[in-house]
Each structure stands twice: as C-alpha cells, then as structure tokens.
C-alpha positions as CSV (number, residue, x, y, z in Angstrom):
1,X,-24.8,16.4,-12.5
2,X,-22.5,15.9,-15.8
3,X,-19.3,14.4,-14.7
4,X,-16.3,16.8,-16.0
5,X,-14.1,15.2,-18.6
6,X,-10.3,15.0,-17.3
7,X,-7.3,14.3,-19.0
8,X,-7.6,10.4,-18.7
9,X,-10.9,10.3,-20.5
10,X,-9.0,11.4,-23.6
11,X,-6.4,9.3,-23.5
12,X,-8.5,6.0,-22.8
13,X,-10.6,7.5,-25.5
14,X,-8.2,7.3,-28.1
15,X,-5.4,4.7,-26.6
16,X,-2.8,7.0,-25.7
17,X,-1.0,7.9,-22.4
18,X,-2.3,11.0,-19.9
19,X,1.4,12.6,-20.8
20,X,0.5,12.3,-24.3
21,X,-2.8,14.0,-23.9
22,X,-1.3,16.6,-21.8
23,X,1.1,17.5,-24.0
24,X,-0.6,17.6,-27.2
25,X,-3.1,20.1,-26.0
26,X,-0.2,22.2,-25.0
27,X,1.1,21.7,-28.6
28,X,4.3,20.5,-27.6
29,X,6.4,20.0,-30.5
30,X,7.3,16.5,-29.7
31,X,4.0,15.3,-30.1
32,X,3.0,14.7,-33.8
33,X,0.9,17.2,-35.3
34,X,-1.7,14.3,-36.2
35,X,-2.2,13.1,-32.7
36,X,-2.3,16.8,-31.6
37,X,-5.2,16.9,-34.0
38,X,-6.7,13.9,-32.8
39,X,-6.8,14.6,-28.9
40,X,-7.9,18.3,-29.3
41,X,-10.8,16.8,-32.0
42,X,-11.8,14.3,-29.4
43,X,-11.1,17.0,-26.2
44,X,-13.8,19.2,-28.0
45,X,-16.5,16.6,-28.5
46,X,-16.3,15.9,-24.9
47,X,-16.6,19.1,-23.7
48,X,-13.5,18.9,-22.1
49,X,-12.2,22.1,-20.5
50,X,-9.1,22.5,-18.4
51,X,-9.3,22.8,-14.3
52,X,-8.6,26.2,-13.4
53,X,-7.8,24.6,-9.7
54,X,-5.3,22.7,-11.3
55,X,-3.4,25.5,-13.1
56,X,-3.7,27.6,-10.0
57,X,-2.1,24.7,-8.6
58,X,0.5,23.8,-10.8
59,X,1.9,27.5,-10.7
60,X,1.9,28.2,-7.5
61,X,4.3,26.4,-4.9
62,X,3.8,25.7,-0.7
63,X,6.8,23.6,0.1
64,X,4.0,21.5,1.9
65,X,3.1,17.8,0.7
66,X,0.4,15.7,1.5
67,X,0.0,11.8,2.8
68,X,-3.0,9.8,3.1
69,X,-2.3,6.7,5.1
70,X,-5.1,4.0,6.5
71,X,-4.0,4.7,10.0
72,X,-1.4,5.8,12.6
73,X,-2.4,3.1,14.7
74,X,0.2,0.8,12.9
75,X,3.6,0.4,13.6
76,X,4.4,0.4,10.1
77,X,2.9,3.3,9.4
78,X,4.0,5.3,11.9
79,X,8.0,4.1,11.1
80,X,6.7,5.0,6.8
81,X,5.7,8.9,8.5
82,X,9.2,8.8,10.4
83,X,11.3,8.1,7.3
84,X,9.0,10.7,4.9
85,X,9.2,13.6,7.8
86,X,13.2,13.2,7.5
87,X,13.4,13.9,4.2
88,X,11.1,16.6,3.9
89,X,12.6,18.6,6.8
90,X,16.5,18.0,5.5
91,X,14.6,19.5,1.9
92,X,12.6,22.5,3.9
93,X,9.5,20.9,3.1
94,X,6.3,20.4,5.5
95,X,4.3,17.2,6.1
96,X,0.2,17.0,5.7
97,X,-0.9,13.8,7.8
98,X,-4.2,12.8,6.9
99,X,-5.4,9.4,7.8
100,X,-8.4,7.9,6.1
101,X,-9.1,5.2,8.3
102,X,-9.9,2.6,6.3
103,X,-12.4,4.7,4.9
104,X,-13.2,5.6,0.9
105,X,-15.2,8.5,1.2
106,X,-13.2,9.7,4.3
107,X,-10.0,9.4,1.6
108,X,-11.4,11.2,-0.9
109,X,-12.4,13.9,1.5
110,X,-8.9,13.8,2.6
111,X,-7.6,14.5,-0.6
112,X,-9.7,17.0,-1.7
113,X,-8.5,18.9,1.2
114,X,-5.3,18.7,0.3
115,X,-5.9,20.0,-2.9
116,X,-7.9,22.7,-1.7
117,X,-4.2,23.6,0.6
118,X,-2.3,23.6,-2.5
119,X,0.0,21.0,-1.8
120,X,3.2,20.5,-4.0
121,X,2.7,16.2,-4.2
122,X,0.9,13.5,-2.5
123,X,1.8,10.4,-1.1
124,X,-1.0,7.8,0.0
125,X,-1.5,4.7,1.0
126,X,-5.2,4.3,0.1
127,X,-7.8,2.5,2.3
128,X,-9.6,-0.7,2.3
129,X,-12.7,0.2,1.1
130,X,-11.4,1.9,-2.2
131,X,-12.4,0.3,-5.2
132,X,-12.6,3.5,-7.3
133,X,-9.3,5.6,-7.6
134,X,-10.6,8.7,-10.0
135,X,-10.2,10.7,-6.6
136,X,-6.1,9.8,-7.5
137,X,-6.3,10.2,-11.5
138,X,-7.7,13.8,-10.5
139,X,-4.4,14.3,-8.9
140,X,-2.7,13.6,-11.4
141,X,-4.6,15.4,-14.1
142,X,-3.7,18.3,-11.9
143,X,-0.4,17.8,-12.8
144,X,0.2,17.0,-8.8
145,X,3.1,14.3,-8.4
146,X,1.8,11.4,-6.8
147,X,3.2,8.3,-5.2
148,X,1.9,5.4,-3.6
149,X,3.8,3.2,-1.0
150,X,2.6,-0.1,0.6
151,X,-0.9,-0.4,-1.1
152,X,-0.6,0.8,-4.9
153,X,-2.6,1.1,-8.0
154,X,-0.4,-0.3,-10.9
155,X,-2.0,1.7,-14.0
156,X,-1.7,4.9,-12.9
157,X,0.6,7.6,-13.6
158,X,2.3,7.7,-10.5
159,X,5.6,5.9,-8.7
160,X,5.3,3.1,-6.4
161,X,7.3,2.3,-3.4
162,X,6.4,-1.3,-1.9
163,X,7.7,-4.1,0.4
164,X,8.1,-7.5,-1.4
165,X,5.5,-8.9,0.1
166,X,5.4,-12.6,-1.4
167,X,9.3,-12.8,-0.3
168,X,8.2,-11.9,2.9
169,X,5.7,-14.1,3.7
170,X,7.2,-17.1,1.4
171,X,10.5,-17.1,3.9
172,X,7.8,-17.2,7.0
173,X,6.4,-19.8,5.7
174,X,9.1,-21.5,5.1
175,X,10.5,-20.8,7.9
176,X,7.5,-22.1,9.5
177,X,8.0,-25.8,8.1
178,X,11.3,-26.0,8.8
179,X,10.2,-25.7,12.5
180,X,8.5,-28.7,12.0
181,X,4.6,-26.9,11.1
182,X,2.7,-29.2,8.6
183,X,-0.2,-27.4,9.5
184,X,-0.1,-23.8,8.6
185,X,-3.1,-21.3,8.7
186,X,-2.9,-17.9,7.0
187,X,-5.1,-15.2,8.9
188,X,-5.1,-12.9,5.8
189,X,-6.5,-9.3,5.0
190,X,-9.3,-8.2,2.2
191,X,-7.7,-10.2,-1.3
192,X,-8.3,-7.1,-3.6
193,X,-5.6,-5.4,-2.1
194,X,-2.2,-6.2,-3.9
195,X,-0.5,-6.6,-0.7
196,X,-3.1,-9.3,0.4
197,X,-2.3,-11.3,-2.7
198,X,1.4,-11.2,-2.8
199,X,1.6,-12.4,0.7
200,X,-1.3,-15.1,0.2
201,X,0.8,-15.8,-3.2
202,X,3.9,-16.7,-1.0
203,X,2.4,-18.7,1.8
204,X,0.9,-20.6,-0.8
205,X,3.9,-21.1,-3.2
206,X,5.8,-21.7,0.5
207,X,3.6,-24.9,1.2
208,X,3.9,-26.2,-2.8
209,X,7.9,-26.0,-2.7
210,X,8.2,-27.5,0.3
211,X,5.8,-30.6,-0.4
212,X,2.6,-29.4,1.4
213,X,-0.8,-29.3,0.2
214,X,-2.3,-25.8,-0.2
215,X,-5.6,-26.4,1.7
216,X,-8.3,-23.1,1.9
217,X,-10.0,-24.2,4.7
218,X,-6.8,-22.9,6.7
219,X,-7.5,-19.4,4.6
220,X,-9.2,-16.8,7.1
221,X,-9.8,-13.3,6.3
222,X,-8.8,-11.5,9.4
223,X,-6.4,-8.7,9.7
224,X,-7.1,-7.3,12.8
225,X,-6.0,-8.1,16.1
226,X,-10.3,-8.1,17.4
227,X,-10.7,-10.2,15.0
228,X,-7.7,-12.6,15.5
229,X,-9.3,-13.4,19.0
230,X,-12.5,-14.1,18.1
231,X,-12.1,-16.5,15.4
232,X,-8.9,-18.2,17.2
233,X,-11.2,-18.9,20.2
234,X,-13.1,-21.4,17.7
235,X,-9.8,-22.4,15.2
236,X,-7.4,-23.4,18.1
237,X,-10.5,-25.6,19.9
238,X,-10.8,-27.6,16.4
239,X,-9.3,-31.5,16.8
240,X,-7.2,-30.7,13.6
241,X,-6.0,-27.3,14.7
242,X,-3.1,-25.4,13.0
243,X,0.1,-26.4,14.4
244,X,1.8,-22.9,12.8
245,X,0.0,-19.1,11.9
246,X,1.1,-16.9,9.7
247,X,-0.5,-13.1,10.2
248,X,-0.4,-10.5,7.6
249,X,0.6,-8.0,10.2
250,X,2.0,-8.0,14.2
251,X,-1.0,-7.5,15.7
252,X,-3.0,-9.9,14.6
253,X,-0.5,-12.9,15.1
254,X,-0.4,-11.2,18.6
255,X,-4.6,-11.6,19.2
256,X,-3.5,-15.8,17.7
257,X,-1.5,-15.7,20.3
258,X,-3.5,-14.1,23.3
259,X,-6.2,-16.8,22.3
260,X,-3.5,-19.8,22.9
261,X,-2.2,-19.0,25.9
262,X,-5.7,-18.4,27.2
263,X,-6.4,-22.2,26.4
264,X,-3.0,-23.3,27.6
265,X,-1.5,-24.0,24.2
266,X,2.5,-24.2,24.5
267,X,4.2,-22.1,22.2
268,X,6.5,-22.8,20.4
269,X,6.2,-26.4,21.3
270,X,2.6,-27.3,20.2
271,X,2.0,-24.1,17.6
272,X,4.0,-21.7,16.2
273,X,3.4,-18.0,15.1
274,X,4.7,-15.8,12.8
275,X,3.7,-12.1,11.8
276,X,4.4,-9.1,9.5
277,X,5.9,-5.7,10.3
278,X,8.1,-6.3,13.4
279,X,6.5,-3.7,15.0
280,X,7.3,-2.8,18.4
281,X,4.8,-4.7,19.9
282,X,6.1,-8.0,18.4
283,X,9.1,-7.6,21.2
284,X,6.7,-6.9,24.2
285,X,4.7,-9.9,24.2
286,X,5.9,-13.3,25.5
287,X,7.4,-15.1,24.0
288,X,8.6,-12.5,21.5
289,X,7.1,-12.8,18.2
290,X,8.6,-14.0,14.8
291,X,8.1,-11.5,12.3
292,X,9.0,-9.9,8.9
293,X,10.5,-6.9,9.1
294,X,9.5,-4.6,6.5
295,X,11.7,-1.6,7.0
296,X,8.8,1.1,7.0
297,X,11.3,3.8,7.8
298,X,13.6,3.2,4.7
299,X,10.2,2.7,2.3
300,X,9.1,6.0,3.4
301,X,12.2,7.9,2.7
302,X,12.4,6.5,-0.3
303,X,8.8,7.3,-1.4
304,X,9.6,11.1,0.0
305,X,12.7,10.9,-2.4
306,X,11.0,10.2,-5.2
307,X,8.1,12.6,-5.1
308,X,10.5,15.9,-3.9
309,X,12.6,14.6,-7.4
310,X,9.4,15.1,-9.4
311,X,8.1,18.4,-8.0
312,X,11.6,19.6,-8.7
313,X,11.7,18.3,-12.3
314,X,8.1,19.6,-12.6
315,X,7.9,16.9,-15.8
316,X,5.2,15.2,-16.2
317,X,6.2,12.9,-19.3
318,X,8.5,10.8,-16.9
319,X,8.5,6.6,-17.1
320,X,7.0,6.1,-13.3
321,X,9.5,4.4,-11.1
322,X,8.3,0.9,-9.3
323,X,10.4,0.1,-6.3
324,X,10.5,-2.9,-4.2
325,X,12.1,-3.0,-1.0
326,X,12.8,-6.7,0.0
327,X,12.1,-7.8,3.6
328,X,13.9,-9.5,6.8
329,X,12.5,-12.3,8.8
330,X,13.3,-11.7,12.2
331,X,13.2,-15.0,14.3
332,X,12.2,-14.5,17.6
333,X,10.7,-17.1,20.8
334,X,7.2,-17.6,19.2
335,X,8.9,-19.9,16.4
C-alpha cells in the first residue's frame, strides 16, 4: 500500500517548515508567491492530496482533548492527569485518558482513536517502545494542537512541557556524596529516551564536579521496581557494592531498597538511596525515601494551558513553546 504524502514530506522535501507548507497551499499572502509555487509544484509530483479527516476535524469543535500517557500506574502520572483535569474543567473542556502502556502500536492505536472522536488537541507522553513518531506528525498535519510533557520529541511542531531532569538528578547525586557515598550506582531507564539522558547526564556530570570517577560498570538499565529486586539481589552481594543508588523513579529505588533490608544492609548507615518523583509511596516505606520532586501536578497544568491557548488561537504558524519546570530534592531517612 502507497504511503499518503502529508504535509511534512513537502516541507523536508524542499527545506521549509510544515507552517510554511501549510500555508502556501492555502495561498496565504504572507508566503512569497515563489515558494507558493515551489511547494504546490513539488505537492503535485507527490501526489499529495489533502486529508478530508483533517478538515472535518479542523472545522468542527468537541470541547474534548485527548492524552496518551505510558501508564496510570505512576505517581507522576497520575499527579500530570490531576493538574490537566483542573484546567480543562475550570475551561468546560473534557479529558480523553488513554494509556499506551509502554506500548508503540498500542499508542498509535490510541491515537487514531482519538482522531476518529474528533478531539480539539492532544497531549502525550509517548511510550518506550516508540522510535517512529509519524503517528504524531499526522496530528499535526491535521492541524490538531499537540503537546508533549515528560517524554518529548524536539523537532516536531508541537510545545513541550518537561521537568529538568539533569538538575534533578545532578543535586541527588550530589547530595549523595555529600552524605559521604563514593560509590554511586545509577539504576537507569532505556537511554533513547531524552529523560534517560538528562538524568544519566547529571549523575554523571555530579560525580566529575565533585572529584569522582564516572565508572559504567555502576550503569544498570533498570526502571522498574521487578527489576530493581532482581538485579539488587546480585549488586548488593558484590564485595565492592554501591555504598549510594540513584533510581530514575520512586519505585525502583523502593525494589533497591526491599533487596537491602532483606540482606540486613543498614540504611542510611552502610548505603544510601535516592529516587525520582516523590511519589506517595516514597513516604510509606521505612525509612522514608530521598527523592526528587518533580511537581507533576504543576507540569500538567501547564501543558493543559498551553494546548487550550492554541485551540483558541487556532494558528498554526506559532514558534512552539519549550518549558522546563526545575525540580526539588526532598531529603528524607533513606539519605
């Protein structure tokens, strides 16, 4: 089956923006009657044709918008739903929770039914296993506002609303050391994912600054708190074991610390352990856990803010907005 040419063919095509395309096939006037000539020349040769569905959409209005997160699971997540459910409602607008667990084909199945519901914008959070985002440039050939929070795609048309994640795991760490760790092991999620990388990025520039050696043997890819048990019951038995952990979320620096206490490891005194989120569950467990707080309520206001701005503006030649929300350590018994 052909694949239907979209918006952002064109514009890689010829080195222009999607706006740009857009708008030159509507002959808007301020758009130069060369480039106008250019895009429809090259729109032709395609065979590109413009998405009925997407008109339909574009002129037709729900008060509903959509949001694709990983999972509800999460603390985070859950707080991110909180904060977008408040604005919507104080705006008379309706919330569409899908979640995609973790899943690719799951999210794109997602958003295709949010399409099909005629949704005014989408938010999302996209899953682990996405490595191919034309599901998203659909959207916004569509001319459907989108914005991503917490896990983003940078060269897209769309706003971004994100924790600062190498602050918030660079004052961990740090924090970490001061507590006397010299030892520090980073249980870390999948590396393609932007949030994986800043925090990674900030443990590691946490040990430079502070005169340790960056070392990738104590690197672990685990994000899960399954996981978390089952390699801690072989990392915590090693001779040279980590004297401090740093988790990219709660619950995993909750499994690091199930695992100790099983094998009678004192904590705070002989390792310490920091997570990511300050989830609810980081003040259940005992000792309470050190964490990073990440404000997931605030981000998800603020990413509900910005997409109910753009389905009232309804234009689609704006500069995308990239906000960073910076984070709190919270220091708590397990430090």
């Amino acid at each position: 089956m052909k694949k239907q040419v979209t918006i952002k063919d064109i514009a890689q095509q010829l080195g222009f923006s999607v706006s740009t395309v857009s708008r030159a096939l509507k002959d808007h006037p301020d758009i130069s009657i060369k480039t106008r000539e250019a895009v429809k020349q090259l729109a032709a040769l395609l065979g590109y044709r413009p998405n009925r569905i997407a008109l339909n959409l574009k002129n037709s209005k729900t008060n509903t918008i959509g949001l694709i997160i990983p999972e509800v699971e999460h603390y985070f997540f859950s707080s991110i739903i909180n904060g977008i459910e408040e604005v919507a409602y104080e705006n008379n607008y309706y919330v569409m929770v899908f979640q995609s667990n973790e899943s690719y084909m799951r999210e794109v199945l997602n958003l295709q039914a949010l399409t099909t519901n005629r949704v005014d914008g989408v938010l999302a959070s996209f899953s682990k296993e996405t490595r191919n985002f034309s599901h998203f440039s659909q959207v916004i050939d569509y001319e459907i506002p989108l914005v991503f929070f917490d896990r983003v795609v940078n060269d897209m048309h769309a706003d971004t609303v994100v924790s600062d994640d190498f602050h918030g795991a660079y004052i961990a760490v740090e924090h970490l050391i001061k507590r006397g760790c010299r030892n520090i092991a980073l249980y870390s999620s999948p590396r393609h994912l932007q949030i994986s990388k800043g925090r990674h990025d900030g443990y590691k520039k946490a040990l430079e600054d502070n005169g340790l050696k960056y070392n990738t043997d104590l690197v672990y890819s685990c994000d899960t708190y399954e996981d978390a048990v089952k390699i801690s019951r072989s990392i915590l038995k090693k001779q040279n074991r980590p004297d401090g952990v740093f988790a990219v979320n709660d619950m995993t620096a909750i499994g690091v610390l199930k695992v100790a206490k099983e094998l009678g490891i004192q904590i705070p005194e002989e390792i310490k352990i920091a997570g990511f989120e300050n989830s609810r569950s980081s003040k259940v467990v005992d000792p309470e856990l050190t964490t990073v707080d990440q404000f997931g309520f605030d981000l998800g206001k603020k990413a509900a803010t910005i997409l109910l701005k753009r389905i009232t503006e309804q234009d689609f030649t704006y500069k995308p907005e990239n906000i960073t929300i910076k984070p709190k350590l919270i220091v708590r018994g397990s430090t």
